[in-house]
mmCIF file of the N, C-alpha and C atoms, coordinates in Angstrom:
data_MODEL
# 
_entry.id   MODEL 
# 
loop_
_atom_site.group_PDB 
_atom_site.id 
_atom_site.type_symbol 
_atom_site.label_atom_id 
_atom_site.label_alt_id 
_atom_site.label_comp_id 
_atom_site.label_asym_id 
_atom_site.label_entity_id 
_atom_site.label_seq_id 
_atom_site.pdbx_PDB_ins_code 
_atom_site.Cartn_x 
_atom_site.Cartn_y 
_atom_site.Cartn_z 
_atom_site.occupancy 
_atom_site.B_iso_or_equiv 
_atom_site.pdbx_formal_charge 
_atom_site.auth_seq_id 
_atom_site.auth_comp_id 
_atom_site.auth_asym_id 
_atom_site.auth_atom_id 
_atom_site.pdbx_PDB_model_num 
ATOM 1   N N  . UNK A 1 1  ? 50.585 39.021  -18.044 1.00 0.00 ? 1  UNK A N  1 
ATOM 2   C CA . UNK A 1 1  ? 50.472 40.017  -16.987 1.00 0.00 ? 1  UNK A CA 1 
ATOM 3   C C  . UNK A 1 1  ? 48.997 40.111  -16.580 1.00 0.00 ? 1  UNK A C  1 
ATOM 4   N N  . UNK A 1 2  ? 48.975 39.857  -15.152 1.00 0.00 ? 2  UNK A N  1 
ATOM 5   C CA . UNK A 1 2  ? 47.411 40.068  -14.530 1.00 0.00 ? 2  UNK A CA 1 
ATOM 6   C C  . UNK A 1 2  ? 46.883 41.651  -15.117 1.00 0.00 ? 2  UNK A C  1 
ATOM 7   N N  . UNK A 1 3  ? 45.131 41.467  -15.631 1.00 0.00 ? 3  UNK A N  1 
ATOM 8   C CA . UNK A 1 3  ? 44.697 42.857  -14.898 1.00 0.00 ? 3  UNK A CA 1 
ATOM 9   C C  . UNK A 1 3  ? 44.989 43.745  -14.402 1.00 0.00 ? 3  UNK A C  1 
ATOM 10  N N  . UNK A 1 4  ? 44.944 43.356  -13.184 1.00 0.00 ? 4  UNK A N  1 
ATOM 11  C CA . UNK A 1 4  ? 45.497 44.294  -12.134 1.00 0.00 ? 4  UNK A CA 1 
ATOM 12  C C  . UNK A 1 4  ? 46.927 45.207  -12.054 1.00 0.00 ? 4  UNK A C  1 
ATOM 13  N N  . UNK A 1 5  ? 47.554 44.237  -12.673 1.00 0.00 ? 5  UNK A N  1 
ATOM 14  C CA . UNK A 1 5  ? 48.925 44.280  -12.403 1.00 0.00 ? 5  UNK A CA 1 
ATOM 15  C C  . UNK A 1 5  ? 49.427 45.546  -13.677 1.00 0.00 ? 5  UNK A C  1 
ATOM 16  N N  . UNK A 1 6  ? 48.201 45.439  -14.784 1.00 0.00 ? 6  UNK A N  1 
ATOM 17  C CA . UNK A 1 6  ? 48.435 46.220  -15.794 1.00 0.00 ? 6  UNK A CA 1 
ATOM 18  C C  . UNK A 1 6  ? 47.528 47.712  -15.741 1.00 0.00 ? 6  UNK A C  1 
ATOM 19  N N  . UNK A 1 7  ? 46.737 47.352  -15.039 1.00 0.00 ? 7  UNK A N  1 
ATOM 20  C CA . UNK A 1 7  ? 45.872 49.038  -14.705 1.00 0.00 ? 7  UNK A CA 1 
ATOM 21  C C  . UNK A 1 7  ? 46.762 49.742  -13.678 1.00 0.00 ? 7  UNK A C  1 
ATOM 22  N N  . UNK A 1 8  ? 47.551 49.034  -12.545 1.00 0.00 ? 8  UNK A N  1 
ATOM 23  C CA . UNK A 1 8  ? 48.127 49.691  -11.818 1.00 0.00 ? 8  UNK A CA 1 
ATOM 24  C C  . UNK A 1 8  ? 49.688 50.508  -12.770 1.00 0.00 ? 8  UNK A C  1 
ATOM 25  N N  . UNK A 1 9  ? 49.938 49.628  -13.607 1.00 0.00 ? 9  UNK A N  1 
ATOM 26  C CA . UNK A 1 9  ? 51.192 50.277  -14.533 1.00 0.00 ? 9  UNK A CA 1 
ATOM 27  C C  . UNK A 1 9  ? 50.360 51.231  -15.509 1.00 0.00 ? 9  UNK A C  1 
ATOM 28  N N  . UNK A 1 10 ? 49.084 51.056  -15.871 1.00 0.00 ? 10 UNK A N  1 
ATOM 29  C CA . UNK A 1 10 ? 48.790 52.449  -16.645 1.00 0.00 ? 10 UNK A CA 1 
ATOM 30  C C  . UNK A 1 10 ? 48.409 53.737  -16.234 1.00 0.00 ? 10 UNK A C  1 
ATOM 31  N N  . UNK A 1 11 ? 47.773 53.043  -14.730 1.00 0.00 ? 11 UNK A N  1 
ATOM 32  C CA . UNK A 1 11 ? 47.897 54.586  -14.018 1.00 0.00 ? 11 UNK A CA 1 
ATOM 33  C C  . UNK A 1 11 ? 49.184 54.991  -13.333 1.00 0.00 ? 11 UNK A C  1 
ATOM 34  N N  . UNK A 1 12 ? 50.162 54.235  -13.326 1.00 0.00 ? 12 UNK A N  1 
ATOM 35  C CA . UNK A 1 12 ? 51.253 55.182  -12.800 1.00 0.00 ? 12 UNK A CA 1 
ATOM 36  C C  . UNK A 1 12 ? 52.196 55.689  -13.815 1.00 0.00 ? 12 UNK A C  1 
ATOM 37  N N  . UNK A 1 13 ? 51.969 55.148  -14.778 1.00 0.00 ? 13 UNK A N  1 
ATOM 38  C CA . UNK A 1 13 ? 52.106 56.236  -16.252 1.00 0.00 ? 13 UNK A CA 1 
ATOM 39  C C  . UNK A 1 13 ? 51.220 57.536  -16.451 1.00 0.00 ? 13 UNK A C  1 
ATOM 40  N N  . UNK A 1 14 ? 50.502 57.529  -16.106 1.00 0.00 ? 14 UNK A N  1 
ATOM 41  C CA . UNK A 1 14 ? 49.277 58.797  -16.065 1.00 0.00 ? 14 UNK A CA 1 
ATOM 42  C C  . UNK A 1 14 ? 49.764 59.386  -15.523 1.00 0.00 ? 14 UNK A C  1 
ATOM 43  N N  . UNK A 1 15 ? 49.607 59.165  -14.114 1.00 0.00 ? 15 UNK A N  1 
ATOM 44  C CA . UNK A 1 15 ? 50.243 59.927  -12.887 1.00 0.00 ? 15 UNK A CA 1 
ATOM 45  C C  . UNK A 1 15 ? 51.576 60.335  -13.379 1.00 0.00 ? 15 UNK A C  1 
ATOM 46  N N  . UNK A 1 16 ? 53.201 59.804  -13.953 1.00 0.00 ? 16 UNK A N  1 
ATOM 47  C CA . UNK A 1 16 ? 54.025 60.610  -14.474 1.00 0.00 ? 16 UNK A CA 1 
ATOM 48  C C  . UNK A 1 16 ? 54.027 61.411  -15.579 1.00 0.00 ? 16 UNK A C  1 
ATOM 49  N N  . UNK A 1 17 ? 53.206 61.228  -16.445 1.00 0.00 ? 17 UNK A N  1 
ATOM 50  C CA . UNK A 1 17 ? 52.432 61.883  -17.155 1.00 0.00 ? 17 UNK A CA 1 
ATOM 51  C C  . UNK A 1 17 ? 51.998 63.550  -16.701 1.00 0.00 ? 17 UNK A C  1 
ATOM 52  N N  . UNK A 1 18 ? 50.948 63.170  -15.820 1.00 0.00 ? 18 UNK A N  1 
ATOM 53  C CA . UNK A 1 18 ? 50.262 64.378  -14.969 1.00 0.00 ? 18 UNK A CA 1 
ATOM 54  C C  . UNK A 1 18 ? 51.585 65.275  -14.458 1.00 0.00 ? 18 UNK A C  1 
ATOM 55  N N  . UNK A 1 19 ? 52.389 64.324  -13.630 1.00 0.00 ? 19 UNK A N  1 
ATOM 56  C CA . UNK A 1 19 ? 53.249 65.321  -13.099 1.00 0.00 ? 19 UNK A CA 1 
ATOM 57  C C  . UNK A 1 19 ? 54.396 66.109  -13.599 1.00 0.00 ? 19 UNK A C  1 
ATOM 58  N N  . UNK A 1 20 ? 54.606 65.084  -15.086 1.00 0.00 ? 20 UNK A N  1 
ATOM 59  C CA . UNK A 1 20 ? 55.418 66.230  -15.556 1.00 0.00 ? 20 UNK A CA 1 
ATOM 60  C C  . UNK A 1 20 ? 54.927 67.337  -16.722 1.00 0.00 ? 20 UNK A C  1 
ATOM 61  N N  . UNK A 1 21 ? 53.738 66.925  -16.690 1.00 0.00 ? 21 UNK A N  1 
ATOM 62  C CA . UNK A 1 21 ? 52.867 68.553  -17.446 1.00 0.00 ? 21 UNK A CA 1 
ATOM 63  C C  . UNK A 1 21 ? 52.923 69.511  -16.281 1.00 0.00 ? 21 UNK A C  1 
ATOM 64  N N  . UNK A 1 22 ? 52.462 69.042  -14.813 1.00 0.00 ? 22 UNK A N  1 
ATOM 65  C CA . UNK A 1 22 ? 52.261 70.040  -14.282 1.00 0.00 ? 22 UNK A CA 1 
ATOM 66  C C  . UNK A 1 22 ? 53.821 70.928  -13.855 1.00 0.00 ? 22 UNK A C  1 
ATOM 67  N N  . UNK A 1 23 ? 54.249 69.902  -13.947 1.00 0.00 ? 23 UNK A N  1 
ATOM 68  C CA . UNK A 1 23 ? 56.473 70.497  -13.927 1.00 0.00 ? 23 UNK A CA 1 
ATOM 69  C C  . UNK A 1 23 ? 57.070 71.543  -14.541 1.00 0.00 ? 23 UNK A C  1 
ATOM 70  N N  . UNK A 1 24 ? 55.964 71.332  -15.640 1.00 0.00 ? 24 UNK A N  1 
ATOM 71  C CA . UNK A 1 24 ? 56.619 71.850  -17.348 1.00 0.00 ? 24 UNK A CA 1 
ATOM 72  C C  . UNK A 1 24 ? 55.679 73.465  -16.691 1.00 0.00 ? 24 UNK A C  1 
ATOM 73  N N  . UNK A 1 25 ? 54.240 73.127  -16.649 1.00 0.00 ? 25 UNK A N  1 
ATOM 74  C CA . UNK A 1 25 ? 53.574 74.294  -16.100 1.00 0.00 ? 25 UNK A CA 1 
ATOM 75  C C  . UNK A 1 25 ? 54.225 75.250  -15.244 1.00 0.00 ? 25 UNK A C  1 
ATOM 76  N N  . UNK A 1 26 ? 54.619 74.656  -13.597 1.00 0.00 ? 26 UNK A N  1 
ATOM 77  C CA . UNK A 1 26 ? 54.989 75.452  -13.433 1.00 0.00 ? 26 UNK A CA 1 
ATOM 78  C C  . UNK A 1 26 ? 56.236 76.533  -13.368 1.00 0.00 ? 26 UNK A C  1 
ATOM 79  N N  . UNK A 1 27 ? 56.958 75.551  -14.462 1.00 0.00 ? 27 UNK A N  1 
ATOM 80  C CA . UNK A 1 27 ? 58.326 76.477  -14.707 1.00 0.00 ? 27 UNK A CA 1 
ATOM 81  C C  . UNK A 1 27 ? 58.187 77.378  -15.528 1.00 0.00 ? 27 UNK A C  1 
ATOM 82  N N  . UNK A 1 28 ? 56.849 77.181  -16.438 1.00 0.00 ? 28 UNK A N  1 
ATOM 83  C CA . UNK A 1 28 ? 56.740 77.971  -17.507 1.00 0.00 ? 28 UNK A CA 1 
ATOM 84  C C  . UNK A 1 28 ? 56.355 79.505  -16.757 1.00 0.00 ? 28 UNK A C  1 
ATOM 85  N N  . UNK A 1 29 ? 54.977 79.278  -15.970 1.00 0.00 ? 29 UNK A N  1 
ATOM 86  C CA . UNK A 1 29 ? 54.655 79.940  -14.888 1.00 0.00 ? 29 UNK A CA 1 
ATOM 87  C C  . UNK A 1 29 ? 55.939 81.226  -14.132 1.00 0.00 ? 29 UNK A C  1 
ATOM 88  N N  . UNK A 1 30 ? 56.715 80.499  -13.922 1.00 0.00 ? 30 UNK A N  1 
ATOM 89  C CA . UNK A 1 30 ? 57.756 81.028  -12.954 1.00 0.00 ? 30 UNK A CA 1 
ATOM 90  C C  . UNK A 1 30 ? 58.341 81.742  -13.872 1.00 0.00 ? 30 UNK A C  1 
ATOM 91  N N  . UNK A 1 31 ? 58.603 81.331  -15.167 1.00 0.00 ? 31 UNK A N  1 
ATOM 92  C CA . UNK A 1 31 ? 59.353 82.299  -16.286 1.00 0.00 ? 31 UNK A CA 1 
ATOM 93  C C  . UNK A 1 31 ? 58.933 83.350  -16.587 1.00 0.00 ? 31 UNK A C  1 
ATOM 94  N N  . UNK A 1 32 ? 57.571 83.045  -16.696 1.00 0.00 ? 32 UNK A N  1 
ATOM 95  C CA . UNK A 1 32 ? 56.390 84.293  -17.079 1.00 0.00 ? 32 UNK A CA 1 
ATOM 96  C C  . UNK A 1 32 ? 56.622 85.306  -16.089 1.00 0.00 ? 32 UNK A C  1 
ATOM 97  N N  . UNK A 1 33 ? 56.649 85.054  -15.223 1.00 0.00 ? 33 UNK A N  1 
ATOM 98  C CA . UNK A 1 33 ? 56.556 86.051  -13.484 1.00 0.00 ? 33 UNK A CA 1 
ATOM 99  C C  . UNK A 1 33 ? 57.593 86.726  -13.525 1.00 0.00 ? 33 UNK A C  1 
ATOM 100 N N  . UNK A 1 34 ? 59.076 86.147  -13.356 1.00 0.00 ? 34 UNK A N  1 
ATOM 101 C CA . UNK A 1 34 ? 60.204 86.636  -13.707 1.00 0.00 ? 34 UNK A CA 1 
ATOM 102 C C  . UNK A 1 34 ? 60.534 87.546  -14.654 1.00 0.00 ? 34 UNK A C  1 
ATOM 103 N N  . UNK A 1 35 ? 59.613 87.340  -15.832 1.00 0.00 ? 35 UNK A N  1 
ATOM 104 C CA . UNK A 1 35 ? 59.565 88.042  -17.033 1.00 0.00 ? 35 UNK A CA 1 
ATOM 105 C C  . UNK A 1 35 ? 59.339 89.458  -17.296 1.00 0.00 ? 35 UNK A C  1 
ATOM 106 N N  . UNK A 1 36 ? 57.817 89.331  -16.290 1.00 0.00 ? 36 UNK A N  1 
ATOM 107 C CA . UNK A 1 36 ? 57.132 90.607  -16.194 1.00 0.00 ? 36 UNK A CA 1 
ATOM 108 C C  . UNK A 1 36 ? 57.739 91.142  -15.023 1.00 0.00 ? 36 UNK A C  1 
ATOM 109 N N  . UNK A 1 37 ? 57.919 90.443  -14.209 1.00 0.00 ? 37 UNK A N  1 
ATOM 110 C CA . UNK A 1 37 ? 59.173 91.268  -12.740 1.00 0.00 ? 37 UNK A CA 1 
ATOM 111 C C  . UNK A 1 37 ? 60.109 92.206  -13.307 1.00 0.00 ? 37 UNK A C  1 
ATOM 112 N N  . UNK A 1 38 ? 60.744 91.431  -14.157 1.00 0.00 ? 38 UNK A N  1 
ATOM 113 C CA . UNK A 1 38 ? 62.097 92.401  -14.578 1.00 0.00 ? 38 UNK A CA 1 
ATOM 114 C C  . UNK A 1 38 ? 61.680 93.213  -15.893 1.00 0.00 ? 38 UNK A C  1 
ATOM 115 N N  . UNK A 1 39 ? 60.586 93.165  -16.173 1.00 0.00 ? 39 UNK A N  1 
ATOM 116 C CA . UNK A 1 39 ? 60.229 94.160  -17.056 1.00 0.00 ? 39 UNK A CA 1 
ATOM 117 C C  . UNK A 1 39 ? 59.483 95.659  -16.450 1.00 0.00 ? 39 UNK A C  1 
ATOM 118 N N  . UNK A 1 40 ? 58.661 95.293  -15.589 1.00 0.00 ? 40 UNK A N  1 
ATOM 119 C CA . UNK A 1 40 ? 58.058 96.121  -14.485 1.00 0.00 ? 40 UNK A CA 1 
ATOM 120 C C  . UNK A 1 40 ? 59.012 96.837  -13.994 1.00 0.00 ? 40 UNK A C  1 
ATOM 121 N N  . UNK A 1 41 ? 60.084 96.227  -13.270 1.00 0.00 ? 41 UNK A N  1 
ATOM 122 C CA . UNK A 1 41 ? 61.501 96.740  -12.622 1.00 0.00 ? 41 UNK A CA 1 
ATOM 123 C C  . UNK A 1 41 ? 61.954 98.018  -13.748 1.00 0.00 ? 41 UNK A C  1 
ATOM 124 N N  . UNK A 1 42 ? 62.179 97.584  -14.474 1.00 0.00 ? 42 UNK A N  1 
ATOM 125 C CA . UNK A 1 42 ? 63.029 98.283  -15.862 1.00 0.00 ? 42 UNK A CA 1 
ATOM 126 C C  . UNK A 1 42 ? 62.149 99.634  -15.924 1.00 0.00 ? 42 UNK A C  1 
ATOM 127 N N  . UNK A 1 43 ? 60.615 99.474  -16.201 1.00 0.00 ? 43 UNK A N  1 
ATOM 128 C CA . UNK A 1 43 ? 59.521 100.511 -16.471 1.00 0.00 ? 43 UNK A CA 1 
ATOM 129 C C  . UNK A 1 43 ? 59.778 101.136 -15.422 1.00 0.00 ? 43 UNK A C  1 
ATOM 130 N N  . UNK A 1 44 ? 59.817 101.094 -14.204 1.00 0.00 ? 44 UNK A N  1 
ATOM 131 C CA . UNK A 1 44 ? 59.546 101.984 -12.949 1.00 0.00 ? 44 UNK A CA 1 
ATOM 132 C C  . UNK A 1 44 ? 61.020 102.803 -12.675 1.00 0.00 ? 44 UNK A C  1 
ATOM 133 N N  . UNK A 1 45 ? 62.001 101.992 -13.105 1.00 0.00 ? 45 UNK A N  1 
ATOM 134 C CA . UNK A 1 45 ? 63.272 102.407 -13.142 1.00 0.00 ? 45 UNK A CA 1 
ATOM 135 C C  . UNK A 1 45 ? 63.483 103.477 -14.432 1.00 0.00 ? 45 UNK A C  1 
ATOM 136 N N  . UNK A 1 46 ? 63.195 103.699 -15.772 1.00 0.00 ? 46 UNK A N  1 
ATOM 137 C CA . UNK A 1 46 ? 62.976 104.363 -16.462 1.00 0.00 ? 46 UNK A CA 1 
ATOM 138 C C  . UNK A 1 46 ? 62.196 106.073 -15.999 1.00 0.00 ? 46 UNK A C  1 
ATOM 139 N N  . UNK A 1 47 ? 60.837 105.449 -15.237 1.00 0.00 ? 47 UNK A N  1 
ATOM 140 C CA . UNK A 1 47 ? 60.051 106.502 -15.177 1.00 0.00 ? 47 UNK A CA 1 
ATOM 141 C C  . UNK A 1 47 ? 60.212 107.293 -14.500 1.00 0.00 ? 47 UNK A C  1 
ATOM 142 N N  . UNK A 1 48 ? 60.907 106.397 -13.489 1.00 0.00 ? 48 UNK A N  1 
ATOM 143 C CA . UNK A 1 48 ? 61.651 107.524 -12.242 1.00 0.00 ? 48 UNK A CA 1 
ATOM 144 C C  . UNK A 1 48 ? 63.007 108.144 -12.485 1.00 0.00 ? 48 UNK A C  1 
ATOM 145 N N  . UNK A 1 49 ? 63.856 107.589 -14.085 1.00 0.00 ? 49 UNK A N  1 
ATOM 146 C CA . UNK A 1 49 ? 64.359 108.647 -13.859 1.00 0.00 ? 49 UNK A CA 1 
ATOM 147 C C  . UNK A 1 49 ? 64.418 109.689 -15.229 1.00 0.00 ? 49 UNK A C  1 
ATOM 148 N N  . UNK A 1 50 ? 63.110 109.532 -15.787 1.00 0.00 ? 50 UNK A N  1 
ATOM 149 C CA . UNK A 1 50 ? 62.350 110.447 -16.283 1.00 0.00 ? 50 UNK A CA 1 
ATOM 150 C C  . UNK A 1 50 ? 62.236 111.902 -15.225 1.00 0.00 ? 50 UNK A C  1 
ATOM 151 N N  . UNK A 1 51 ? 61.633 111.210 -14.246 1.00 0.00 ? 51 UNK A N  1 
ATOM 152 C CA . UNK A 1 51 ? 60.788 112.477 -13.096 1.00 0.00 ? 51 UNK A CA 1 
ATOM 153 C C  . UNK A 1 51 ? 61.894 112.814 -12.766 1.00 0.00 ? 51 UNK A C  1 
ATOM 154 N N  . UNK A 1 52 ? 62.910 112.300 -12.213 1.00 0.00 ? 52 UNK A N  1 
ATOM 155 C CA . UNK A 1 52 ? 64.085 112.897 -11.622 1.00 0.00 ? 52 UNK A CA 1 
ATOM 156 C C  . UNK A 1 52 ? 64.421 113.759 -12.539 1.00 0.00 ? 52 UNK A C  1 
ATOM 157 N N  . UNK A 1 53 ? 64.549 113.855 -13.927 1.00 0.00 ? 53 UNK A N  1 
ATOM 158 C CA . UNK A 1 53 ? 65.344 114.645 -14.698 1.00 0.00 ? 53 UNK A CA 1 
ATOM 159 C C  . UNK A 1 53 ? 64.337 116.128 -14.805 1.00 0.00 ? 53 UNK A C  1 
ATOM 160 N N  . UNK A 1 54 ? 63.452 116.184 -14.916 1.00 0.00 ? 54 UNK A N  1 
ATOM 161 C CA . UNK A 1 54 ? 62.507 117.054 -14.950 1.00 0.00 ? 54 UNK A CA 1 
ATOM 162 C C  . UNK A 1 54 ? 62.332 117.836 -14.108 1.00 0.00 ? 54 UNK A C  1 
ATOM 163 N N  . UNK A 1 55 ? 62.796 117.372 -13.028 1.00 0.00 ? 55 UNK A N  1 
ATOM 164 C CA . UNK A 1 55 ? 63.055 118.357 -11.770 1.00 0.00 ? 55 UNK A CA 1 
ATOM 165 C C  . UNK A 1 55 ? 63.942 119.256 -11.391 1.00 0.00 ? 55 UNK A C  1 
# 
């Protein structure tokens, strides 16, 4: 196998490489968000009906 022929196959291993860390990232990302969304949701939903009852 040429040189060439073998740097171009190690960088496009890199490159799938790269892209599926960054894949993995941003699903992890999106989980996290979701996470604290519906936890936030829950807190504000609680507090309000804390206040409601108090009234």
């Amino acid at each position: 196998m040429p040189r060439k022929a073998q740097s171009a196959l190690e960088y496009l291993f890199i490159l799938a490489a790269v892209l599926i860390l960054v894949t993995v990232t941003i699903r992890v990302i999106f989980s996290s968000v979701q996470s604290i969304n519906s936890s936030v949701t829950q807190y504000v939903e609680t507090i309000k009906n804390k206040l409601l009852e108090t009234l």
